[in-house]
C-alpha positions as CSV (number, residue, x, y, z in Angstrom):
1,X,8.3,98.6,172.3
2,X,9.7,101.8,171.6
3,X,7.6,105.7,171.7
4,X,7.8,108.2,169.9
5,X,6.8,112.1,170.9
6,X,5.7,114.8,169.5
7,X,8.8,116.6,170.6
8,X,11.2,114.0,169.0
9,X,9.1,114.1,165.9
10,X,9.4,117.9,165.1
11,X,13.0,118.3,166.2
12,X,13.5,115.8,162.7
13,X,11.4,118.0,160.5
14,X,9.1,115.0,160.3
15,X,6.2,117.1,159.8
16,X,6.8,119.1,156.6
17,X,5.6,117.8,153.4
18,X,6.8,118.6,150.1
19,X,5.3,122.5,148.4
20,X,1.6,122.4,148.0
21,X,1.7,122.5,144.7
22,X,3.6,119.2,144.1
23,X,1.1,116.0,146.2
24,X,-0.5,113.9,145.6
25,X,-4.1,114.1,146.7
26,X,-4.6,110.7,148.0
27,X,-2.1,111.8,151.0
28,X,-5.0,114.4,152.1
29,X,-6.0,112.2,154.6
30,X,-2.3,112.6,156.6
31,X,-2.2,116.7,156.4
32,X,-2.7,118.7,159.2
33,X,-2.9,121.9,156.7
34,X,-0.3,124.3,154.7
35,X,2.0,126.8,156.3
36,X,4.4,128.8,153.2
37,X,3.1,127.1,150.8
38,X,4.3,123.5,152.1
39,X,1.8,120.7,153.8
40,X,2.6,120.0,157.2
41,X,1.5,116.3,158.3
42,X,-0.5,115.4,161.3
43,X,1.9,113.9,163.4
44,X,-0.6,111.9,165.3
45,X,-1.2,109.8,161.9
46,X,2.5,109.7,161.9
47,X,2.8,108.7,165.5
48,X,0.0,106.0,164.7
49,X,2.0,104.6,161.4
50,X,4.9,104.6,163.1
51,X,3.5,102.5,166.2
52,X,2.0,100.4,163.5
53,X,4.9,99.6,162.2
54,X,7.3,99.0,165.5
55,X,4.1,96.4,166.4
56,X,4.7,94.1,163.2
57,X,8.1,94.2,162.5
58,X,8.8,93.4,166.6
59,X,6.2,90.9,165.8
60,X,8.0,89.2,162.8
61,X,11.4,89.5,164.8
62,X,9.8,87.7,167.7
63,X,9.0,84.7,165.2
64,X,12.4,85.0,163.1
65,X,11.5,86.5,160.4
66,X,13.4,88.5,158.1
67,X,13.2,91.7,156.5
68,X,14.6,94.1,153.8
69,X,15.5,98.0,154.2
70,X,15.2,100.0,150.6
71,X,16.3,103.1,150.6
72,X,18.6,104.5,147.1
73,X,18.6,108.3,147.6
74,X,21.7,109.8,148.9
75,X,19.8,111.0,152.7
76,X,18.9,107.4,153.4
77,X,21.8,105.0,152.1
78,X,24.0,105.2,155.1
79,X,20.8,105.1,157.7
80,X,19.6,101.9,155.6
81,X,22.8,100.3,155.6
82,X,23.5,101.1,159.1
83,X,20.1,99.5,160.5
84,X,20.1,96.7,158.4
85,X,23.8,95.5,159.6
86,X,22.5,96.2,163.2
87,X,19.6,94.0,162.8
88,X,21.0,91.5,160.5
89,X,18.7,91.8,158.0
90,X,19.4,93.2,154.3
91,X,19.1,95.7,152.6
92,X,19.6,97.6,149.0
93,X,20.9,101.3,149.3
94,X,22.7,101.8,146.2
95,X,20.6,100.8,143.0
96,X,17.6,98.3,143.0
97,X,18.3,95.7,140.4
98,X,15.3,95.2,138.4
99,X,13.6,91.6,139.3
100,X,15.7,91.4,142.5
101,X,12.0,89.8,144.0
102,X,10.3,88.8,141.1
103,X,12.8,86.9,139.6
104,X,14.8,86.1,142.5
105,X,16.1,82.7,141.1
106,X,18.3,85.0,138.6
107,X,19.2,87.2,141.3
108,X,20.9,83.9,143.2
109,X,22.9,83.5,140.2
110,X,24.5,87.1,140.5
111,X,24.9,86.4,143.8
112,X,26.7,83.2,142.7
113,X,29.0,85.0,140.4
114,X,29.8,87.6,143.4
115,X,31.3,85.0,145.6
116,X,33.0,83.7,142.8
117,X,34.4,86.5,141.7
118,X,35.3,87.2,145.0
119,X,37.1,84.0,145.5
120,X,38.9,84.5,142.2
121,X,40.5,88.0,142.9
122,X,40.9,87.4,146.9
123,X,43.3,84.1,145.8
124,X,45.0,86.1,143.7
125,X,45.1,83.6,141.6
126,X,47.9,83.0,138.4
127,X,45.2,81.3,136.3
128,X,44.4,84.7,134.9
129,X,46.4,87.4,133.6
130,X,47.0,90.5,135.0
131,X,44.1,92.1,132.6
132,X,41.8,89.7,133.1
133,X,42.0,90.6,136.6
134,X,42.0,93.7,136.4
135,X,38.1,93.4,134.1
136,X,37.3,90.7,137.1
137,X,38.0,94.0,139.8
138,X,35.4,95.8,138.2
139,X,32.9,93.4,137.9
140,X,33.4,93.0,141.5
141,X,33.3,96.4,142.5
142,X,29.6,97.0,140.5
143,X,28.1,93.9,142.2
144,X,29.5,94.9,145.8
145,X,27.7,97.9,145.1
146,X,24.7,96.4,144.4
147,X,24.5,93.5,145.8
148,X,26.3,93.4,149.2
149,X,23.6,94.1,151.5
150,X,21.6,91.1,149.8
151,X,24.4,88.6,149.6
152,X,22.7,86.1,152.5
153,X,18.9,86.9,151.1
154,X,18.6,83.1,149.9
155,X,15.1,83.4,150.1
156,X,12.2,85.9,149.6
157,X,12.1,88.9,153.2
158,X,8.8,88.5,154.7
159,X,8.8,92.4,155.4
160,X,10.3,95.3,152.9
161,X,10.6,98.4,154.8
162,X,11.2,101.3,152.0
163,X,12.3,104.9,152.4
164,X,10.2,106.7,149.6
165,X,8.0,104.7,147.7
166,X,7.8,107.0,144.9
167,X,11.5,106.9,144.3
168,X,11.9,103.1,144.8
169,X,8.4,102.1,142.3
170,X,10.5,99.5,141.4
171,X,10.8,97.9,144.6
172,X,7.3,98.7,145.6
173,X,5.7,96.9,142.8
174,X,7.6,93.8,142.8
175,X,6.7,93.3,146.6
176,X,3.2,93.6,145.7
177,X,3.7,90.9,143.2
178,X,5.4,88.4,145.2
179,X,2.8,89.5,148.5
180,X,5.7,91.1,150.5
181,X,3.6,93.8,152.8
182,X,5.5,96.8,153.0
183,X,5.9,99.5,155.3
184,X,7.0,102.7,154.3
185,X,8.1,106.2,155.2
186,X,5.7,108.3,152.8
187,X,6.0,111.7,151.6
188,X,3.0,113.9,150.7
189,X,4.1,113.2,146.8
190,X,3.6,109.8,147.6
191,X,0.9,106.8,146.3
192,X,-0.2,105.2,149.8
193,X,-2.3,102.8,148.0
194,X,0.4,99.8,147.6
195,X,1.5,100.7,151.0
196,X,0.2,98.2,154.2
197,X,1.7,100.2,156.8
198,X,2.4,103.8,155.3
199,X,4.4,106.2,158.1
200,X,3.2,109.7,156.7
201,X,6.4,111.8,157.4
202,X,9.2,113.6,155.5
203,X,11.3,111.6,154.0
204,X,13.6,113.7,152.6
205,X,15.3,114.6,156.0
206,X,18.4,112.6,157.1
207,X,17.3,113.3,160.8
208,X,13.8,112.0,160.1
209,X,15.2,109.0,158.4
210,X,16.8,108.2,161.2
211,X,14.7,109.0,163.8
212,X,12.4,106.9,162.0
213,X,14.4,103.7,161.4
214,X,15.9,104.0,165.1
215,X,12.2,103.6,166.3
216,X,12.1,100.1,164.1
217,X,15.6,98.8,164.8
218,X,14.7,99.0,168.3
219,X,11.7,97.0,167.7
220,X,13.2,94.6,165.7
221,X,16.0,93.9,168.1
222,X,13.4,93.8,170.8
223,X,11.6,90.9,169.1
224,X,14.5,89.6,168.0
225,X,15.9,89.1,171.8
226,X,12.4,87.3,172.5
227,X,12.7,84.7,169.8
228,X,16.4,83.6,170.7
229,X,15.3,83.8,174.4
230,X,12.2,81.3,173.2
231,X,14.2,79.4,171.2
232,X,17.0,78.5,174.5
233,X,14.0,78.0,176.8
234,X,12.6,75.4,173.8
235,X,16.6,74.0,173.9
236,X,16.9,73.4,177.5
237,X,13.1,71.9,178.0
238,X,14.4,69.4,175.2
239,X,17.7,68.5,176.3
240,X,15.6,68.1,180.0
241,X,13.7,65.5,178.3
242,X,16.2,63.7,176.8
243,X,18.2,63.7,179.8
244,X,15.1,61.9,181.4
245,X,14.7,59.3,179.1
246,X,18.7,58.1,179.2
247,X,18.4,58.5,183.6
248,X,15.2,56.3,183.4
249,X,15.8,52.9,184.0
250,X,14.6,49.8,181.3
251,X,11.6,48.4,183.2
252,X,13.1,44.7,181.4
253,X,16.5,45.5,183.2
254,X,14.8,46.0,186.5
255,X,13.0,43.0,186.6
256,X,15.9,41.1,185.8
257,X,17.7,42.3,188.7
258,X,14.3,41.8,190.9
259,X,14.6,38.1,189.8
């Protein structure tokens, strides 16, 4: 499991807040105080959240479980995309497509119109003309966009991990519809309450993005070396036992030869 300090933690600004006059007061319980007019989280309540969250998701990995990265604001859409490639998992950092949980059947029928789509102006193909083509490019390009990162998410994640809750509501409230628990990196102008695991921190900083997402890529990956080590171990014991039964000799053929 990976640790965090209090060194690493301050080096990425993940202790200021957003000014004083802009919170939301349900956050109180994550402040260490104000300095200049801007709160200034305790970062032992982040260090806690942050452990919290490295636990479940290396946890999840460990059983092969999947899980989605949100994060649409311009400091976290490379970090998101980034992680979520490294882990395999998905992920939305461009636009959240409204219903992209809650009505995920409709969202498989985007998906179905990407890959055709893609098929179509991959080929090449002289079926269409060259402006029909050209309308099919763009189509392409706005679904790439949105949909790229979710592509392989033929199911439902069973973890969304979100980079401001505030500015991805969307997201938020549809995983609390479907009963997706979501951990999130929440700033002091943040709602906590829809959160399960909430990592109090700045999350307006590209370095405390990352720093942040490292911590849970390296958990994930670490769970995610158990579970294909458990699932060879489960191989081999199998193809053991099988190998047993074919060696074993038929007790009717042995008597036959006895006679």
């Amino acid at each position: 499991m990976p640790l965090v300090t209090m060194k690493e933690m301050v080096q990425a600004g993940l202790h200021f807040g957003h000014a004083a006059a802009s919170w939301n007061p349900k956050m109180g319980s994550y402040l260490h105080g104000i300095r200049k007019r801007v709160h200034i989280f305790d970062l032992k309540q982040t260090a806690k959240g942050l452990v919290a969250a490295c636990h479940f998701t290396n946890q999840l990995a460990s059983q092969g479980r999947k899980f989605l990265f949100v994060g649409t604001k311009p400091q976290a859409q490379e970090a998101v995309r980034e992680v979520a490639e490294g882990t395999q998992s998905h992920y939305v950092n461009e636009r959240w497509l409204g219903g992209m949980l809650t009505n995920h059947a409709v969202a498989m029928r985007r998906m179905a119109r990407f890959n055709e789509l893609e098929e179509i102006v991959t080929a090449e193909s002289s079926d269409y003309s060259k402006k029909v083509l050209s309308s099919f490019n763009r189509e392409l390009k706005k679904l790439r966009r949105d949909l790229n990162g979710v592509r392989n998410m033929l199911q439902l994640p069973d973890a969304v991990i979100i980079i401001d809750p505030r500015h991805e509501h969307i997201a938020v409230r549809e995983a609390n519809i479907c009963g997706v628990p979501i951990i999130a990196l929440t700033d002091t102008n943040c709602n906590p309450d829809n959160i399960e695991i909430v990592i109090p921190g700045n999350d307006d900083a590209i370095r405390a993005i990352r720093l942040v997402l490292g911590k849970i890529r390296e958990s994930i990956l670490d769970g995610q070396q158990a579970y294909s080590a458990t699932q060879a171990s489960a191989a081999e014991e199998s193809l053991g036992v099988s190998s047993a039964e074919v060696e074993q000799p038929d007790e009717a053929s042995v008597s036959t030869v006895e006679v």
